[in-house]
Backbone as a ProteinNet text record, in pm:
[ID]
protein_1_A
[PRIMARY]
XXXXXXXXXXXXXXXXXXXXXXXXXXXXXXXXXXXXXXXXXXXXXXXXXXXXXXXXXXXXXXXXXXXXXXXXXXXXXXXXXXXXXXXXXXXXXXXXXXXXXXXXXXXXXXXXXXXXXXXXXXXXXXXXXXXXXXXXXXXXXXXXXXXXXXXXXXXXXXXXXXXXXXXXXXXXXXXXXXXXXXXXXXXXXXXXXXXXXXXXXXXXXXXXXXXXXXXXXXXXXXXXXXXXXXXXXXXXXXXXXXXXX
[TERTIARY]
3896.4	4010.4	3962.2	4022.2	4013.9	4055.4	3986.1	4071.3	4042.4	4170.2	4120.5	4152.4	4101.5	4137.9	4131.8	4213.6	4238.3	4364.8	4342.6	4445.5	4569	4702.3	4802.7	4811.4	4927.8	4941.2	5060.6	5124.9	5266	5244	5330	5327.2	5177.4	5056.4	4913.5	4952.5	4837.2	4773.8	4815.5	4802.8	4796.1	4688.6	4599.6	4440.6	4469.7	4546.6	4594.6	4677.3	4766.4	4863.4	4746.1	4667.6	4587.4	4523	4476.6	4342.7	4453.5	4581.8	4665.6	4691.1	4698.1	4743.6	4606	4489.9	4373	4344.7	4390.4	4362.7	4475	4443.7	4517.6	4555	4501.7	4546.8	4536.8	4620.6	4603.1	4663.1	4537.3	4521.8	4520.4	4623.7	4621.3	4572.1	4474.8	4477.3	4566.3	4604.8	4679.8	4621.4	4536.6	4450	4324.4	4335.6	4255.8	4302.8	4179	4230.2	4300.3	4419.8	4463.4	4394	4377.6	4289.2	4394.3	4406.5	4466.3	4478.2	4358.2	4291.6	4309.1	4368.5	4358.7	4465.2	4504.7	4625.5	4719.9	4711.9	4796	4919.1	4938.1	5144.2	5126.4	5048.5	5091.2	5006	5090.3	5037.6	5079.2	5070.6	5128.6	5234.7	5332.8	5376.9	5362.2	5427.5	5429.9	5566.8	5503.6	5645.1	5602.4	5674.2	5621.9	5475.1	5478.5	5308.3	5196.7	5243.8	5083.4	5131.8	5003.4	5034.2	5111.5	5153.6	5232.1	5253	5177.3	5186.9	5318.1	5357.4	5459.6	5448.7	5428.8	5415.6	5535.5	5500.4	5573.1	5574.1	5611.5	5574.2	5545.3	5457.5	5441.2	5513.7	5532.9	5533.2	5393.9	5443.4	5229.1	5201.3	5081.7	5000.5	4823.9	4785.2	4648.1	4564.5	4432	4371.7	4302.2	4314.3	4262.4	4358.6	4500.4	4569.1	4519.8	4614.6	4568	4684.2	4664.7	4781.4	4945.9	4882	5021	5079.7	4998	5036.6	5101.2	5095	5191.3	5284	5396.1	5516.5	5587.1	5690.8	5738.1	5815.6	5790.2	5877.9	6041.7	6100.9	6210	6303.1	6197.6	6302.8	6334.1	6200.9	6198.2	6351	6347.4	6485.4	6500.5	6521.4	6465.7	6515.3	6609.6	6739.2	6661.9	6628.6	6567.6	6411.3	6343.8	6263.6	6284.3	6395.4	6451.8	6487.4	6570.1	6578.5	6462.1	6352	6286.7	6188.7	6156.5	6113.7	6200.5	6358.3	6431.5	6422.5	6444.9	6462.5	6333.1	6213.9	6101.9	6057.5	6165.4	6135.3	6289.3	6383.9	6536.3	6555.8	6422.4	6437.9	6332.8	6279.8	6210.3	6249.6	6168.9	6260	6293.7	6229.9	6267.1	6315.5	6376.3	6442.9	6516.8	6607.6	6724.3	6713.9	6572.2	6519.4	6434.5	6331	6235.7	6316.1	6399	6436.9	6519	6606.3	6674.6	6523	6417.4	6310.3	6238.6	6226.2	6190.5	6281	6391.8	6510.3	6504.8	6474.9	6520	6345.5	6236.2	6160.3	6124.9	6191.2	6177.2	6319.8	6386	6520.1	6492.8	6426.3	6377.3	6373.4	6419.1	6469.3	6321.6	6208.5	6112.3	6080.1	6052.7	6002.7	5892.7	5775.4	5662.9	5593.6	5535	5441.2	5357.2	5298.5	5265.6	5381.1	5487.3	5574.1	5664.4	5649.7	5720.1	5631.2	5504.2	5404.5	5400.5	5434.8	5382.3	5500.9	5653.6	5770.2	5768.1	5701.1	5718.9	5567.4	5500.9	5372	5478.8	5521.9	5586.1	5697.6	5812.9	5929.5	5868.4	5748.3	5692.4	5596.1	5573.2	5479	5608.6	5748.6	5834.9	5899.1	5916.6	5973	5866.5	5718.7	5693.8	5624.1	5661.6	5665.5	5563.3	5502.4	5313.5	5373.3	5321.5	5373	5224.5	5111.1	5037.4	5035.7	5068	5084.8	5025.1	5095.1	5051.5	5052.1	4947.6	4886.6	4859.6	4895.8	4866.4	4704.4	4636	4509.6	4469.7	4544.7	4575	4663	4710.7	4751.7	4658.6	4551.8	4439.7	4363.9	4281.2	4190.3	4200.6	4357	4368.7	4290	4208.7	4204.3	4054.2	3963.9	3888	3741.7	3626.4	3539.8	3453.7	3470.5	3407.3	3450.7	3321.9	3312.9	3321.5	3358.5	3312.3	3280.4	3198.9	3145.7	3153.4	3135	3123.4	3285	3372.8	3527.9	3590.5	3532	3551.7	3499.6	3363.4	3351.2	3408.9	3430.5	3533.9	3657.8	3731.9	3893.4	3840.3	3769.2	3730.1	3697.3	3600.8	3520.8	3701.5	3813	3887.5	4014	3995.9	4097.1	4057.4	3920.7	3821.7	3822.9	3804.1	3788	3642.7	3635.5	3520	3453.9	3569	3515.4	3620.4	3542.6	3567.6	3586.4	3692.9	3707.4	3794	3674.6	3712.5	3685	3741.9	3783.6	3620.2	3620.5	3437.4	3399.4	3480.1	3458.3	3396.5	3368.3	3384.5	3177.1	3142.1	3036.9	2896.5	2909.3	2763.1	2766.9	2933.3	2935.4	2906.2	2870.7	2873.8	2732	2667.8	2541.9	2606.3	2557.6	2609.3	2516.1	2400.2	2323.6	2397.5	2471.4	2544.9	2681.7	2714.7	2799.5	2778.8	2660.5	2621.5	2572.2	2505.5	2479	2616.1	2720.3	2812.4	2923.7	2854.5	2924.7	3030.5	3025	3138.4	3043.9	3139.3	3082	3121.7	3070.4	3139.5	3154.3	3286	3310	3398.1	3364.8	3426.4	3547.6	3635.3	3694.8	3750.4	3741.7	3716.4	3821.1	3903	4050.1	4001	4022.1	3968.2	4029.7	4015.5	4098	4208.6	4314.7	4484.7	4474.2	4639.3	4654.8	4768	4913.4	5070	5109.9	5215.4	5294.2	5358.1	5342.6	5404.9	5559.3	5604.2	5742.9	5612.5	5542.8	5468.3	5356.9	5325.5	5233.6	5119.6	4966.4	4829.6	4892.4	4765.8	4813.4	4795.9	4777.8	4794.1	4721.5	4610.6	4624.5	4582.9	4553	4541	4682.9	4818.6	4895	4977.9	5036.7	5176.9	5220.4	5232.7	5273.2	5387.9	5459.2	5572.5	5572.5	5468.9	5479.3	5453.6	5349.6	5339.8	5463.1	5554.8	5674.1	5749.7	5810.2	5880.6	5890.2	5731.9	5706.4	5719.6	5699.3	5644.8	5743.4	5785.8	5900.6	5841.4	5909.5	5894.4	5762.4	5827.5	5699.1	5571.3	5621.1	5504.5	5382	5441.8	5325.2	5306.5	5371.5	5306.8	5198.1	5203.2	5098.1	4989.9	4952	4878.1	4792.5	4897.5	4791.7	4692.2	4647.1	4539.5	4469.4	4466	4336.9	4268.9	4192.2	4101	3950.8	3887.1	3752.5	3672.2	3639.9	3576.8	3440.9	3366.9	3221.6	3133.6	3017.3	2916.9	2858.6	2816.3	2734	2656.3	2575	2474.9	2544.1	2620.1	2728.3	2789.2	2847.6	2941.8	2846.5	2893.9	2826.9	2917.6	2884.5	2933.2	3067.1	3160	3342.1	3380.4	3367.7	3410.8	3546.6	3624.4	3753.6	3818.1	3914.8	3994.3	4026.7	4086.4	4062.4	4184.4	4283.4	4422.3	4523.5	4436.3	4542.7	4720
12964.3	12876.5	12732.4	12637.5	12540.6	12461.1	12378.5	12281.4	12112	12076.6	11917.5	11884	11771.7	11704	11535.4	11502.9	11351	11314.1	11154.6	11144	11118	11097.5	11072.5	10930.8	10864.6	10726.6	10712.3	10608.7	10561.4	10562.8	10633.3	10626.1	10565	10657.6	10652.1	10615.4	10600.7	10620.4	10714.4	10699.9	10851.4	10959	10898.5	10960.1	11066.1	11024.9	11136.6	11264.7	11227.6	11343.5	11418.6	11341.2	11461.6	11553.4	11438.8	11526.5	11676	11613.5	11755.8	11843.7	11817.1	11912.3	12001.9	11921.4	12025.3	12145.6	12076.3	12234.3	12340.1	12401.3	12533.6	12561.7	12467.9	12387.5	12230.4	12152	12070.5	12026.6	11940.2	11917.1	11781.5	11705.7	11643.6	11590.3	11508.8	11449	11398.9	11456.8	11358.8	11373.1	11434.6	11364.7	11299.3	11202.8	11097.5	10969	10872.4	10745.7	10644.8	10594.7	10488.4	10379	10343.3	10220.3	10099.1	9964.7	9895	9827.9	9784	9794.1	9884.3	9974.4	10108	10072.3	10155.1	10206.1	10270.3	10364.4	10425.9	10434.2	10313.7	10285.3	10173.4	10153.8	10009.2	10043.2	9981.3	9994.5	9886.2	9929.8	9751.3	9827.2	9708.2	9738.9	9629.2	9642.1	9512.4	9378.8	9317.9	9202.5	9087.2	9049.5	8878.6	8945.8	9055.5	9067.7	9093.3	9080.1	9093.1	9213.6	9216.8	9353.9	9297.9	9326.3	9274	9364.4	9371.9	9463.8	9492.1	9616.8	9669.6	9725.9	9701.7	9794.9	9880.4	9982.1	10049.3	9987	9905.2	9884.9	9970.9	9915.7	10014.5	9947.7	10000.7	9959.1	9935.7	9847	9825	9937.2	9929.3	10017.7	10008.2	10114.6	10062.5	10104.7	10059.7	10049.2	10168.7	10317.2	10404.8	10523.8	10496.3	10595.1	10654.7	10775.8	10853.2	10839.6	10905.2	10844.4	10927.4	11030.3	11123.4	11078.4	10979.7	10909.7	10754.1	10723.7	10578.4	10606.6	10519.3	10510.8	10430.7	10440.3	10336.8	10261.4	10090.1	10005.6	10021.6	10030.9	10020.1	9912.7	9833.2	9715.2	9698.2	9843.1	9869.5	9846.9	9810.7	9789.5	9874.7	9976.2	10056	9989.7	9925.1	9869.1	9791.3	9705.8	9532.7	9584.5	9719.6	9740.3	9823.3	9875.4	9954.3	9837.1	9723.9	9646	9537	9550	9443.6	9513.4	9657.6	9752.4	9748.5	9801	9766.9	9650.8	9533	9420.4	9395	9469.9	9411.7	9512.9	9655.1	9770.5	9787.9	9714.1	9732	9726.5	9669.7	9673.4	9787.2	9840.8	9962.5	10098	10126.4	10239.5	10373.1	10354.1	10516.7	10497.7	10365	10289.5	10396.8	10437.1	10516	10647.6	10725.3	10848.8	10840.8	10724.1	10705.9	10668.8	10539.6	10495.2	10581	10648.1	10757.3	10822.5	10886.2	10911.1	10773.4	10696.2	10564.5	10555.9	10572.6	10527.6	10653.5	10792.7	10885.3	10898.4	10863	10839.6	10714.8	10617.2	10514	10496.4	10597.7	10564.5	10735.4	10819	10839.9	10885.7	10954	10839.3	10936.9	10978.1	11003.8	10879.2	10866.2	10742.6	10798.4	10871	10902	10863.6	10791.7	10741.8	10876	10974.5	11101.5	11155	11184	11260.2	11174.7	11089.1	11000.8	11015	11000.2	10979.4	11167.8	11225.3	11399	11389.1	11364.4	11363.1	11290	11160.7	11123.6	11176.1	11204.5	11302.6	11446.1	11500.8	11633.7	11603.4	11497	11475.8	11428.3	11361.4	11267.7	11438.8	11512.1	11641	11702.5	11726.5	11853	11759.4	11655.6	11540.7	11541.7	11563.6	11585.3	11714.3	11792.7	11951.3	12026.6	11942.8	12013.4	12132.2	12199.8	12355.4	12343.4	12263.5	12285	12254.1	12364.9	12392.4	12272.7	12189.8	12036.9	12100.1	12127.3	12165.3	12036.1	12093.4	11983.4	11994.8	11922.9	11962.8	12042.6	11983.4	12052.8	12180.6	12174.7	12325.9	12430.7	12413.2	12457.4	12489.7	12354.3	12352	12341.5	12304.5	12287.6	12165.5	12120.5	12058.5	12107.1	11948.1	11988.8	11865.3	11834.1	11722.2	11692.6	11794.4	11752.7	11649.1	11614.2	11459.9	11465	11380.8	11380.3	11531.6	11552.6	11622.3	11777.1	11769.9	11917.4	11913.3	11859.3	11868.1	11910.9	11844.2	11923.8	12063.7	12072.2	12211.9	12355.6	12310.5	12360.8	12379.8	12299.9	12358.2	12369.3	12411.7	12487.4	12634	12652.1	12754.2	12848.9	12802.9	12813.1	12849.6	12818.2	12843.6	12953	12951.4	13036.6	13018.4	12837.7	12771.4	12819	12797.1	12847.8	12714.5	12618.3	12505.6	12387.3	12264.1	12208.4	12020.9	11930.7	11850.4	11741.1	11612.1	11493.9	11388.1	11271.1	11155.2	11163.1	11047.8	11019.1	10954.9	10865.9	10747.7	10756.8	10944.8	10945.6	11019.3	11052.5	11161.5	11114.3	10994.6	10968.3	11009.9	11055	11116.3	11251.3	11339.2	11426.9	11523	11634.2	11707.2	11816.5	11809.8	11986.8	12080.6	12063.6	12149.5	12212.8	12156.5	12191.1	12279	12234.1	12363.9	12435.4	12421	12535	12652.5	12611.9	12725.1	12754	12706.6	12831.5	12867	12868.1	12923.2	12845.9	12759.2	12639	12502.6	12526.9	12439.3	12308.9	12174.5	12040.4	12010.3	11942.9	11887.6	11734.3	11656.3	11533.8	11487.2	11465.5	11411.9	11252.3	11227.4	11146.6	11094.6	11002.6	10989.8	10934.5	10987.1	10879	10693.2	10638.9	10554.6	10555.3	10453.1	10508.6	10352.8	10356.2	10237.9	10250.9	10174.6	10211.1	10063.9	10044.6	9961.7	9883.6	9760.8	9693.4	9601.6	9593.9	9501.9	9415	9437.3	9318.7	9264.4	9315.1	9173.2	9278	9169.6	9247.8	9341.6	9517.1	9604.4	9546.2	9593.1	9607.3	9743.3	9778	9896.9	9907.8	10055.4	10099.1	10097.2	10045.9	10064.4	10171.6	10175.5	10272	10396.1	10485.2	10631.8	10608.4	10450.5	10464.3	10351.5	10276.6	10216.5	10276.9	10369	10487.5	10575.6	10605.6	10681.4	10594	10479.5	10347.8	10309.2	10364.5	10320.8	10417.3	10514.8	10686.3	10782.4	10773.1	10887.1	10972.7	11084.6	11215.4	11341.6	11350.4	11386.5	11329	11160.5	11108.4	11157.6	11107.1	11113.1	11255.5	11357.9	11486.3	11539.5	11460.9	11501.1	11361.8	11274.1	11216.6	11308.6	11398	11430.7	11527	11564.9	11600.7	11549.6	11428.8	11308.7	11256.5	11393.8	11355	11486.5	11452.5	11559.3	11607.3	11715.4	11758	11781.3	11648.8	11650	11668.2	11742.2	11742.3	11667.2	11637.3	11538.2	11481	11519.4	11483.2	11387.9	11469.6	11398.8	11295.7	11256.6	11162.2	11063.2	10895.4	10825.9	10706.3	10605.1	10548.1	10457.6	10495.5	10477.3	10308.3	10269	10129.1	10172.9	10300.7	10271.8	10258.4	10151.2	10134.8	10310.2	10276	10426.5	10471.1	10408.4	10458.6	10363.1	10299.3	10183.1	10203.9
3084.1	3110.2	3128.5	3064.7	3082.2	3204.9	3243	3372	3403.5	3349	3386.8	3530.2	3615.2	3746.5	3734.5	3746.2	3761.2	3884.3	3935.9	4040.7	3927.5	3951.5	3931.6	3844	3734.4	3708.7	3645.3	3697.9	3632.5	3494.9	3411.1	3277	3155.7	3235.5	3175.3	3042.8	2965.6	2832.4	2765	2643.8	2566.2	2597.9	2602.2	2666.1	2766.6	2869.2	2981.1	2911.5	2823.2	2774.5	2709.9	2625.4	2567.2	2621.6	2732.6	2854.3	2920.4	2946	2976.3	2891.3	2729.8	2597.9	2587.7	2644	2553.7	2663.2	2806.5	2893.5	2934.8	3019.7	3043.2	3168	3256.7	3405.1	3411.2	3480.2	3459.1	3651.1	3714.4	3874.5	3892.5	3967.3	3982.8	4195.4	4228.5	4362.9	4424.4	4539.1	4647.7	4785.3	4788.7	4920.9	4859.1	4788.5	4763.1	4796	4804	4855.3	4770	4822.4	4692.1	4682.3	4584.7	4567.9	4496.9	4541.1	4484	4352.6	4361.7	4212.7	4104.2	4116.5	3991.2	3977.7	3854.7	3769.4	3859.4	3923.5	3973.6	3997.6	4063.7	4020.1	3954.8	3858.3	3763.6	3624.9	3506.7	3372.9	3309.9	3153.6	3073	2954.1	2951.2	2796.8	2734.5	2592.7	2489.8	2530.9	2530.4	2541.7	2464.1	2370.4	2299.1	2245.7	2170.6	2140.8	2222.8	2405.6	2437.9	2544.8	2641.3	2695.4	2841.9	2921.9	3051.1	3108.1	3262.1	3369.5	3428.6	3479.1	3510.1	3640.4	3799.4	3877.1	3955.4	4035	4104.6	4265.8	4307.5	4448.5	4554.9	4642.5	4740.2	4913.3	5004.9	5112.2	5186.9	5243.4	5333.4	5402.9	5392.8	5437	5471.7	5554.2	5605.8	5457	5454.2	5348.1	5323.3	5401.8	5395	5404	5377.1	5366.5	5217.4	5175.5	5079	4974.7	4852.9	4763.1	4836.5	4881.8	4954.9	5030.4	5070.7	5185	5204.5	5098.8	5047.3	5027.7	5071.2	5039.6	4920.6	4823.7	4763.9	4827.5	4792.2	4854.6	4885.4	4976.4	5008.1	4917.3	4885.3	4791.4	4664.5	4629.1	4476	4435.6	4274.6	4216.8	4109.5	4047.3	3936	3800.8	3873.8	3744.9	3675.3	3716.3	3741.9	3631	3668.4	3570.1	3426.3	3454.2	3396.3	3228.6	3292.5	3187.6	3133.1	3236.9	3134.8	3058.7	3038	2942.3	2845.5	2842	2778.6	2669.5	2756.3	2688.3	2588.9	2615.7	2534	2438.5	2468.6	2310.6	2260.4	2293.7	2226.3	2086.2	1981.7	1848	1824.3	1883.8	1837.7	1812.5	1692.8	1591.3	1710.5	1815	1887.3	2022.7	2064.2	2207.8	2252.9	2193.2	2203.7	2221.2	2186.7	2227.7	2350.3	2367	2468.3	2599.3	2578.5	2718.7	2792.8	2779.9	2893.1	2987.8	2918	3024.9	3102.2	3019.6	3137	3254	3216.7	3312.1	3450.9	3393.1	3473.6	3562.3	3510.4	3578.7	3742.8	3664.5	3750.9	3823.1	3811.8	3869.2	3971.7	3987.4	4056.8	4216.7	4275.4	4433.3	4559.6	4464.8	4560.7	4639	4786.8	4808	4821.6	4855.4	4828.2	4690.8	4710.2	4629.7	4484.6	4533.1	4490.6	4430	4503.4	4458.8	4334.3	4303.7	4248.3	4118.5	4141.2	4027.5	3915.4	4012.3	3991.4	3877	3959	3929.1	3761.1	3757.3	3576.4	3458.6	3542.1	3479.2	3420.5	3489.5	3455.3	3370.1	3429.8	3300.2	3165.7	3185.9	3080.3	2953.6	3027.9	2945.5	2922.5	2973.2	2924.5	2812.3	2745.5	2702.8	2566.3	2631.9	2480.7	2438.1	2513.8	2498.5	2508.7	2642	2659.4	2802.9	2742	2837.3	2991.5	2993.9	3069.2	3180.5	3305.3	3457.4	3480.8	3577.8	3665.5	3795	3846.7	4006.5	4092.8	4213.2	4335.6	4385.8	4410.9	4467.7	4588.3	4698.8	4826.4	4845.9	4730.3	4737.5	4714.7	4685.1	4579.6	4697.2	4743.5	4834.9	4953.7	4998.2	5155.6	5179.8	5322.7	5359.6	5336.5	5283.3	5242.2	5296.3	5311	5287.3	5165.6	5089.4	4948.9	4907.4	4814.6	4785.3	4620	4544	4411.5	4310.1	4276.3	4222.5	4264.1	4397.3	4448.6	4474	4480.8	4522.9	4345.3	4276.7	4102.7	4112.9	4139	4109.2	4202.4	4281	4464.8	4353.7	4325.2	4239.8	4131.8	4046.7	3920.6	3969.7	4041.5	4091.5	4162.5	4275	4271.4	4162.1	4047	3931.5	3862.4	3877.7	3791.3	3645.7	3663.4	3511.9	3457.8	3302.6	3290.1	3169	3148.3	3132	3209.2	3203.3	3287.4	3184.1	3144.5	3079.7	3158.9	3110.1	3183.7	3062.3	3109.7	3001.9	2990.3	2853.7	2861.5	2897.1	2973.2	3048.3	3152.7	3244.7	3326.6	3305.7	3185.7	3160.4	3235.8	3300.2	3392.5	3505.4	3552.5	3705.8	3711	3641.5	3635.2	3558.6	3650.4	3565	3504.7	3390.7	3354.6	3399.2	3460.8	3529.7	3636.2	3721.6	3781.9	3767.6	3682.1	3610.9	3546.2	3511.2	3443.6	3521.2	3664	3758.2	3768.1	3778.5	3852.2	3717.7	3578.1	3482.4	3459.6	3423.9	3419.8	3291.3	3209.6	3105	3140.6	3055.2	3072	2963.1	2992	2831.7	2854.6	2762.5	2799.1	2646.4	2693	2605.4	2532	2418.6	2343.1	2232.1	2262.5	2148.7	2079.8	1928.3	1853.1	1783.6	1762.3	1706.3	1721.2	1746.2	1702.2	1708.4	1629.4	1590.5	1528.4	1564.2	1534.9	1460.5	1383.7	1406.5	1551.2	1595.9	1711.9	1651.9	1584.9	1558.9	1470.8	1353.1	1297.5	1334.8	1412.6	1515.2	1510.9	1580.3	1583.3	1660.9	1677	1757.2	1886.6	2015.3	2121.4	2181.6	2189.6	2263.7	2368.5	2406.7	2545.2	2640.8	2598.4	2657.8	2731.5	2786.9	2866.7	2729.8	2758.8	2663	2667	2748.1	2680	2544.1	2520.4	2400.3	2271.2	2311.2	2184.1	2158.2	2260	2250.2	2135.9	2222.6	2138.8	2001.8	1965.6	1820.2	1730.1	1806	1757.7	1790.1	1839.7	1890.5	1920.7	2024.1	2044.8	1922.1	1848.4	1723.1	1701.3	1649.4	1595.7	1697.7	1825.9	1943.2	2001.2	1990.4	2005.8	1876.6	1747.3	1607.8	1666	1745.3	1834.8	1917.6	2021.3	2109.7	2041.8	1954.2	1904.3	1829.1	1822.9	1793.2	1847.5	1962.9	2019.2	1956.7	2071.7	2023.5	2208.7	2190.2	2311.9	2313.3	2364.5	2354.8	2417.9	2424.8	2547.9	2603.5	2720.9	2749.8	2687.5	2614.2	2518.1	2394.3	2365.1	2260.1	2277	2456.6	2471.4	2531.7	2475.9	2460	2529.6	2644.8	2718.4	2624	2670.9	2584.9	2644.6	2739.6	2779.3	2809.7	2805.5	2796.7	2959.7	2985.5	3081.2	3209.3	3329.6	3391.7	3348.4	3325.7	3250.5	3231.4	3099.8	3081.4	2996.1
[MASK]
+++++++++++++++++++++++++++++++++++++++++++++++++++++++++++++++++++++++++++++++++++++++++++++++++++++++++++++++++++++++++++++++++++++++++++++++++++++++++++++++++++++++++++++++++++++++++++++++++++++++++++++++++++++++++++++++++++++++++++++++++++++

């Protein structure tokens, strides 16, 4: 059995859908720490040609709460984002199929931060018809002090995965010696190239899965998520790519 683990992200990459299409569990963190800096409630779409950040607000908070543990802003407006996605894919060939899930994602009414994120990860996979179980971590492991590495192989060893696949971005954190003692392969995964129509203009990538939706519709971008490759350590070769742009 396959098993990926990554934390949570407002409307990731394509990279993420795949990383969920190629396994057979798919775990997401919420007793991990939020970090401000990350992706996590913020991504980009296209507007005027370039890419333009989109976040989810949060309410304040101390700098060591966990992502379960953030709240969304009270002042969030869903509308207010709702239309300026809108306004910047309204001539795109698949607006009219994609935006009702933008809308029902970010319109939303988890104020939990986690639950909000779990909530458009799952509408966003039944939408493009990936059947693979989205697990909580702490449901898994309970309450736990593993760190890194041994906290991957703790919910693998737990699932009774027997391989184990992470972006390739990620293949220096990780020994396969180590999984390999406890019968657990590694495998890293690798998208290859893509590259769409934008309204004319240079591409843009690394963006929001909802700009690949926009352009691509429902189909185009489910015959996507298998343009990637699953490589071994040896094989995978430092990617530069963003943590989930």
């Amino acid at each position: 059995m396959r098993v990926a683990i990554m934390q949570p992200y407002l409307f990731p990459y394509i990279g993420y859908f795949q990383l969920i299409a190629s396994v057979d569990r798919f775990v997401i963190y919420d007793a991990v720490k939020y970090t401000k800096k990350g992706w996590i409630n913020r991504n980009r779409f296209l507007r005027d040609g370039e890419g333009v950040t989109f976040t989810l607000p949060l309410a304040k908070g101390a700098d060591e709460l966990d992502i379960a543990e953030r709240q969304v802003a009270g002042d969030f407006a869903p509308d207010k984002l709702c239309a300026q996605i809108a306004g910047a894919y309204r001539r795109a060939p698949f607006f009219a199929e994609t935006m009702p899930l933008v809308e029902a994602v970010l319109r939303h009414r988890a104020e939990n931060l986690f639950l909000h994120l779990r909530e458009g990860l799952t509408r966003t996979c039944a939408h493009l018809g990936i059947a693979t179980p989205i697990l909580t971590a702490s449901e898994i492991e309970g309450r736990t002090d593993l760190r890194k590495q041994d906290r991957v192989l703790g919910l693998c060893q737990r699932l009774g995965a027997t391989t184990y696949v992470n972006p390739i971005g990620g293949a220096a954190l990780y020994d396969p010696q180590e999984f390999e003692a406890r019968g657990i392969a590694l495998r890293f995964l690798k998208a290859r190239p893509l590259a769409y129509p934008q309204f004319g203009a240079a591409f843009v990538p690394w963006l929001s899965i909802i700009d690949v939706l926009m352009f691509n519709g429902r189909e185009g971008t489910r015959a996507m998520l298998g343009e990637c490759d699953l490589l071994t350590r040896h094989e995978a070769a430092p990617a530069g790519l963003p943590e989930a742009a």
